[in-house]
N, C-alpha and C positions, 0 to 999 in steps of 0.2 A: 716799662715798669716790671712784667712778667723776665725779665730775662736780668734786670738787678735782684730782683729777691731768687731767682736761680744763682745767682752770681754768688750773692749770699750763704744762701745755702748748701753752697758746694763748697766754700770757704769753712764754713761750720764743720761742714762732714772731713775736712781736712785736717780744721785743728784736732777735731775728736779722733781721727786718723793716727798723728802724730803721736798724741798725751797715751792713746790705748793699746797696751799690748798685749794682745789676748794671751800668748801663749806664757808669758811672764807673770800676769795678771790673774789668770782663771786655772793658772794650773801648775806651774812650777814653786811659783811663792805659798801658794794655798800646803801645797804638799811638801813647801819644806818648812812650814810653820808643825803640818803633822809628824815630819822627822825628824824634827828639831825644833821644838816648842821652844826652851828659851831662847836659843839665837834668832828662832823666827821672830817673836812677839818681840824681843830687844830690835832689829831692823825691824818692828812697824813703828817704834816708838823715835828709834834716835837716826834712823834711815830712808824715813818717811817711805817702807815698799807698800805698807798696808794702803789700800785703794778706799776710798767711799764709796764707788759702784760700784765696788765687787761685793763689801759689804751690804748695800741695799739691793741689790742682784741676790741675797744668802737670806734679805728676810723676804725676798717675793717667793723662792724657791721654797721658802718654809711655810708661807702661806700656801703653794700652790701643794705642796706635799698632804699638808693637813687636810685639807680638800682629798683627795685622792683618797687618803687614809680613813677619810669616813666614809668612802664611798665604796672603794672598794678592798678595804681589809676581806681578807678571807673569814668565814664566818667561824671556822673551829677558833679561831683568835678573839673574835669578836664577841660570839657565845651567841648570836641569834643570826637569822638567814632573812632579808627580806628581797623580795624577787625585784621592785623598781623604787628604790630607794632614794630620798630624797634629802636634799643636807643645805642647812642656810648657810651658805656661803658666805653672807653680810658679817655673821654671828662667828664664823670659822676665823675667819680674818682678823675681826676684832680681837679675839681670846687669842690669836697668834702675836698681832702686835701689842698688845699695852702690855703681856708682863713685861717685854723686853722695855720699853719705855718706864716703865713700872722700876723695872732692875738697877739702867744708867741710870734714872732721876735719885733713887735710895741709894745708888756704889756715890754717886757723884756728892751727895748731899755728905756721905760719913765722910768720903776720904778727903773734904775738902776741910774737914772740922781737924781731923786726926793729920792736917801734910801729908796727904801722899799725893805725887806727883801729875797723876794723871789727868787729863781732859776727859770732857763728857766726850767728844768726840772718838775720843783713842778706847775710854769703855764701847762704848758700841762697836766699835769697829773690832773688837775682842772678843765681845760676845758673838758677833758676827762668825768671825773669825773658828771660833771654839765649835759653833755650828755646824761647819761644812761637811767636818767627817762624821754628825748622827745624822744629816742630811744623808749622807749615803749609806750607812749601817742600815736606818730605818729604812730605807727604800728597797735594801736585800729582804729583810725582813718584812716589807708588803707584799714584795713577789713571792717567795717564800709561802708566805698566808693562805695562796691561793692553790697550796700544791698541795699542803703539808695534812695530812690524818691527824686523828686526837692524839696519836702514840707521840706521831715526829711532832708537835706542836712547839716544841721545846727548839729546834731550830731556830725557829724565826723567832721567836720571844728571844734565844739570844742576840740575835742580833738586833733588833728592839733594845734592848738591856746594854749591850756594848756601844750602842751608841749615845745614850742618855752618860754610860762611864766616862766613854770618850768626852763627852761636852763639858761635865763638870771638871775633868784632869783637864785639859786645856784652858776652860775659865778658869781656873785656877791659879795653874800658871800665868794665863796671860795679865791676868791682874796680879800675881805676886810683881813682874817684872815693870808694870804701867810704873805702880806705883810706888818702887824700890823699899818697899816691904818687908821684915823677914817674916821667916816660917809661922811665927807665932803673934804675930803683928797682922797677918793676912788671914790665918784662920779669925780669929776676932773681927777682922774688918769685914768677913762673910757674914759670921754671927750678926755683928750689929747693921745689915746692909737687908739681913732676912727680917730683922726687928722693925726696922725703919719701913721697910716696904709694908709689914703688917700694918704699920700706924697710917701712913697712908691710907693705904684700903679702909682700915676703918672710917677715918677720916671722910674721905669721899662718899662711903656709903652712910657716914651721919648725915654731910650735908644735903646727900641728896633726898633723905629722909627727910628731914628738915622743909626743906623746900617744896618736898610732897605736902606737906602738911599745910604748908603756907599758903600756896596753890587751893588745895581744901579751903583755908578759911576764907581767902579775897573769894572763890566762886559764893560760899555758900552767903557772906555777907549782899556780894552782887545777888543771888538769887530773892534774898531776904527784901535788898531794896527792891528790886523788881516788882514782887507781888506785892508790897505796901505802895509804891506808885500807880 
């Protein structure tokens, strides 16, 4: 029994052997999506190079960044100094993933009203995508943090700033191309993709208001029968 499920499992590690190429995968495609955004984003779409684990590998990295970044931004950045600081992780993660979740559900929701072409799947994989390179600006820019005086502070805030430019010029891009858009067809489709996400939010924060409420009443009903029983 022990030597089929190795048997197995070496089979497994083969296929994923075969399908993964690291260095086509985590490093030549990433970077030539950055030197060439539309031919890159066009071969994730009609070329199938864009990967789903490379992707989901770009939102652990951005969760694991966040993390870091609160923990150890440098304090001229930060604006306060505490000597053993403590950061909820649960709560870091959360706010890392749902806007993303938050974004494809509201891109996917317009552009399926408005025909544009795209998959929920090929959005995320784009925002993914658009990711990599503030993934690495903001990381100069943590190190940076740690070095830098109130004069040089300006440093690392750039590259902080250059990589939030970089994410939105590649989002950008990378959905002008998903969704064979033009210029003025895709700003709009931002527009109403920021609109949509707000109605959600709201949305979820009525209903869960709501449900506070209701919560309220069945306890306080339960209570009421209680002491009359």
């Amino acid at each position: 029994m022990i030597a089929f499920i190795q048997d197995k499992f070496i089979s497994v590690l083969e296929v994923f052997k075969n399908r993964i190429d690291l260095k086509e995968d985590f490093i030549k495609y990433p970077f030539y999506i950055i030197s060439r955004p539309f031919k890159g984003f066009s071969d994730l779409k009609y070329e199938n190079r864009g990967k789903m684990y490379f992707a989901l590998m770009v939102v652990i990295l951005m969760c694991f960044f966040n993390i870091y970044n609160e923990m150890y931004k440098g304090f001229v950045l930060a604006g306060y100094y505490t000597e053993n600081k403590t950061v909820n992780t649960v709560y870091v993660i959360f706010m890392t993933i749902i806007p993303i979740i938050l974004f494809v559900v509201a891109n996917w929701s317009v552009t399926a009203i408005a025909n544009g072409s795209g998959k929920m799947k090929e959005i995320f994989m784009v925002y993914a995508y658009a990711s990599y390179p503030k993934i690495i600006f903001s990381f100069i820019g943590l190190i940076l943090s740690n070095f830098v005086t109130v004069e040089e502070a300006a440093f690392a805030m750039f590259f902080y700033s250059l990589g939030m430019v970089s994410f939105l010029f590649y989002l950008f891009v990378g959905l002008v191309v998903i969704h064979e858009y033009s210029f003025t067809q895709s700003v709009l489709m931002i527009v109403m993709t920021v609109i949509v996400m707000c109605i959600i939010v709201f949305i979820v924060a009525l209903l869960l208001a709501l449900s506070n409420e209701v919560i309220v009443f069945i306890r306080t009903v339960v209570e009421e029968l209680t002491m009359r029983l």
